[in-house]
C-alpha positions, 0 to 999 in steps of 0.5 A: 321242575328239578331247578324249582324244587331245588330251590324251594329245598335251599329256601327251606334250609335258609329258613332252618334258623339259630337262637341264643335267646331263651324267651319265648314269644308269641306267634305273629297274629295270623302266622297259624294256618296254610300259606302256599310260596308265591316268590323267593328272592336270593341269587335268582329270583323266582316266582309260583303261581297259585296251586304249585305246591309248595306249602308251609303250615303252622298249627298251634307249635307245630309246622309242615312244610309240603312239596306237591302234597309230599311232607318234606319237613315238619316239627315244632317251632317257636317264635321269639322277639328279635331286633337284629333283623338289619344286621343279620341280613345285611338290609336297610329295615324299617323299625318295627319290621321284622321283629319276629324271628322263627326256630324251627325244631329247636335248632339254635345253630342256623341261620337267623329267619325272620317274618313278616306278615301283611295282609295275606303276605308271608314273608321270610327273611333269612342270610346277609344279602350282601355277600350273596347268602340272603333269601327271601321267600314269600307266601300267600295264606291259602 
């Protein structure tokens, strides 16, 4: 369980990301609600049944991120139009995925994390793959 949580921890400070871009950009349509994690892809791969606990929620600018119904983490965030996607994360991405990148509590020193929702699919890229750093994290709307 410690390795879980552990892991669920580092995703979470991947996700804590950078902007220079001063331009605001609206929420993805459907990003606001509760979305429980079902898989990170990184080093190591894992996945999470229905009911683990780990939930992300985003309500109007704010965001919560909760560990078996503990707050671990919440704040405001912003999401602004970002093509760099390919280059930051050193992956081979299809035009038009992953426009949308997330800034969480203002911080404009971290990490690029970008999203992706399909269907009821969460999905957060952040880090270069290539050198061992990327993460990918998948949530399913709860």
């Amino acid at each position: 369980m410690k390795r879980l949580s552990l892991l669920f921890f580092a995703a979470i400070l991947l996700i804590n990301t950078s902007c220079k871009k001063e331009n605001k950009d609206s929420s993805p349509a459907g990003l606001e609600g509760v979305w429980e994690l079902r898989s990170i892809t990184a080093m190591l791969s894992s996945t999470y049944p229905p009911g683990n606990g780990h939930i992300i929620s985003f309500t109007n600018n704010k965001y919560e991120i909760r560990d078996n119904g503990q707050i671990t983490r919440s704040g405001e965030f912003q999401i602004i139009e970002d093509l760099t996607a390919a280059e930051s994360t050193c992956l081979n991405i299809a035009p038009g995925k992953y426009t949308s990148r997330i800034i969480y509590d203002n911080n404009i020193s971290g990490t690029k994390a970008f999203l992706e929702i399909s269907g009821n699919i969460l999905t957060i890229v952040s880090g270069c793959f290539a050198i061992d750093a990327g993460s990918s994290s998948a949530y399913e709307r709860h």
